[in-house]
N, C-alpha and C positions, 0 to 999 in steps of 0.2 A: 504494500500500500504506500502510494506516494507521500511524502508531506505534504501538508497542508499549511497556508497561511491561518497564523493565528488572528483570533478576533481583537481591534483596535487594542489599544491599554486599556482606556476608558470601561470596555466592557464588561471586564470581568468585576464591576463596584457599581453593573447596576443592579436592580430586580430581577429575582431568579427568573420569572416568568422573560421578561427581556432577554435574559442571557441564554434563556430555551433557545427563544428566534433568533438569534444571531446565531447561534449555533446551528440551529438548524439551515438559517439563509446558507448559511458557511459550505454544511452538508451538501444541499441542493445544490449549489452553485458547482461544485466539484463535481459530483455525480453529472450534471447535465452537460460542463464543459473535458467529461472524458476524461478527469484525472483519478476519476473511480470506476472502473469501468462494472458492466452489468455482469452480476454472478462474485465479485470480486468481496470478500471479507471487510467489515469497520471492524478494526481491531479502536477498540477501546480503551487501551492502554496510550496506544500510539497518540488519539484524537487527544483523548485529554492531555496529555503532554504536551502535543501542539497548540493544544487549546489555550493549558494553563489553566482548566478547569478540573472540579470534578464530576465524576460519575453522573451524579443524579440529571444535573440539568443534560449530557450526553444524551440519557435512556428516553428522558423525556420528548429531547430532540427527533430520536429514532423513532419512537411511535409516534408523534406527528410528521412523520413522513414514509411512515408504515400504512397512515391513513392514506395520506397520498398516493401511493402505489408505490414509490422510489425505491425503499426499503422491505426487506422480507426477516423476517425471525426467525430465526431457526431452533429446536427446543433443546436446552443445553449446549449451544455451539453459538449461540451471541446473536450479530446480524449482519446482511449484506445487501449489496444493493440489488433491486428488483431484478429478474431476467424474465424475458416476455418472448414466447416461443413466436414464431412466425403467424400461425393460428392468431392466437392469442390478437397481435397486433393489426390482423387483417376484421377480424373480429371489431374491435376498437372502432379504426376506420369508418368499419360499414355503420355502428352505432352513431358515430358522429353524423354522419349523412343524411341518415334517418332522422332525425332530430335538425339538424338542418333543413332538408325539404318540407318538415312540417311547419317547424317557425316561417319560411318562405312562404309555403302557402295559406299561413295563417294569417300572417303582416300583410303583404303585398296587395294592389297597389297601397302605399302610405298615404295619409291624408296630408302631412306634411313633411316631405323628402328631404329638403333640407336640417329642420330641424332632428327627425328621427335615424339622420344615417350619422350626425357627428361623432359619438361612439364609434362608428367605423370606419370614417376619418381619419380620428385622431391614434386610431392604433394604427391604420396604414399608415402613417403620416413617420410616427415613432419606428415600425418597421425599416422604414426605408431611410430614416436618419440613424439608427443604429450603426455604433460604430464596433460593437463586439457581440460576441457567439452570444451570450447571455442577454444583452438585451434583444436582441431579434427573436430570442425566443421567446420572448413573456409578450414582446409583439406581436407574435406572431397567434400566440394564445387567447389575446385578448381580442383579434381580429374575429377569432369563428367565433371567441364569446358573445363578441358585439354583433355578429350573423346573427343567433341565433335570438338574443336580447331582443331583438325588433319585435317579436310577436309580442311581448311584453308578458312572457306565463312566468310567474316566480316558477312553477313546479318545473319547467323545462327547462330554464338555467339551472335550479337544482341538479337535475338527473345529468344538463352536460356536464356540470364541473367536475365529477371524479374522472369522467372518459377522460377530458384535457390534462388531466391530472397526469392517468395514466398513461397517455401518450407523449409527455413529456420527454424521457428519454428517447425512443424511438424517432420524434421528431426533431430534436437536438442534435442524432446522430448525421442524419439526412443533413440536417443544414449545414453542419459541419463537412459533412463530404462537399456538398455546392458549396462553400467558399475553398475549397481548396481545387474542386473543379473550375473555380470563377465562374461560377455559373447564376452565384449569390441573384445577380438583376433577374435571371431568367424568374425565380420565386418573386420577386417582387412585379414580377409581368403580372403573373399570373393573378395575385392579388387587387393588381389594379383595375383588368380586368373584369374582377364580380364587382371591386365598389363601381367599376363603370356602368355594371349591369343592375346593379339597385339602381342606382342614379336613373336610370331606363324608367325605373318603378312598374316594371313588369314582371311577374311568377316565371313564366317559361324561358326570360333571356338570363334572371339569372340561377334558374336552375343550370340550366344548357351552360352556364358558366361554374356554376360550382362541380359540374361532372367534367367538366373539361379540363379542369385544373390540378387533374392527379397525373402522376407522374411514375417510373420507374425508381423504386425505392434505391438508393445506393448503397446503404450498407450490407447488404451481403443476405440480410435476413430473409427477404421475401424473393417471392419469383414472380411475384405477379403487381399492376401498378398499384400507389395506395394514392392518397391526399395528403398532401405536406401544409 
């Protein structure tokens, strides 16, 4: 397990609940940018060391990102990060979609386009000023959130947020492959793309855009296209 940057000084003299999330943010941010890779062991000795913490607020960390999907527990052997068989993430995928065409055809046409697309604006907007792997992804997550947000169902944001959750890594690795393909714009096409197609404020131009815009998955896992 690689080291880890430790959390500010400041951190460790605030409130344990604080020092969970930053721990946790810490967690996340590694696991998503590959320096923890999926299947690979949190040695808990090591973190806290790097940390400069103890134990408790660690455990804490790990099960709020065990809710997540990021991490797995294993019984008497500690934990590690999530691994999501091919299944698994083709699965996901199709969940996400599903729940997209129905907020689509739930929302669309909008009674007022401009004001109900700015959520999706402003996350494509942050996507594509992104200057590192990490924030394009929370961009990028906040983008299909804000797809789906449109219908306005609390219960349908509910049910997507663990998917986004758990496709987290999976879509982290993709986009790390596109920026070392340089292909990074090609994903930000594709996104501007569906906001062009809400801006339409028509169901079918941007369904026909949300299916359009998967792609051949890069890392290795899959053999068949997903949605990035």
């Amino acid at each position: 397990m690689a080291a880890m940057a430790a959390p500010t000084s400041g951190a460790r003299h605030e409130l344990p609940g604080t020092l969970v999330e930053v721990v946790g943010n810490r967690l996340r941010d590694a696991i998503l940018s590959g320096v923890l890779a999926p299947g690979e062991k949190i040695r808990e000795e090591q973190v806290c060391a790097d940390y400069g913490i103890s134990r408790a607020p660690l455990r804490e960390a790990l099960r709020l990102l065990a809710q997540q999907g990021l991490v797995e527990h294993l019984p008497r052997r500690g934990s590690r990060v999530a691994e999501w068989s091919a299944s698994d993430i083709l699965q996901l995928y199709g969940l996400r979609a599903v729940l997209e065409r129905h907020a689509i055809e739930t929302a669309l046409p909008l009674a007022d386009p401009k004001r109900a697309l700015a959520p999706v604006r402003r996350a494509f907007d942050r996507m594509r000023a992104a200057t590192d792997q990490l924030a394009r992804d929370d961009a990028h997550r906040m983008f299909h959130a804000a797809v789906v947000g449109l219908a306005g169902n609390r219960q349908l944001d509910i049910a997507l947020e663990p998917i986004l959750l758990k496709l987290q890594v999976p879509m982290a690795m993709n986009m790390r492959e596109e920026a070392r393909r340089s292909t990074t714009r090609d994903g930000i096409a594709r996104h501007r793309a569906i906001l062009r197609a809400l801006e339409a404020n028509d169901a079918d131009t941007v369904l026909a855009a949300l299916d359009s815009h998967g792609h051949l998955d890069f890392n290795g896992a899959l053999t068949q296209p997903t949605h990035d």
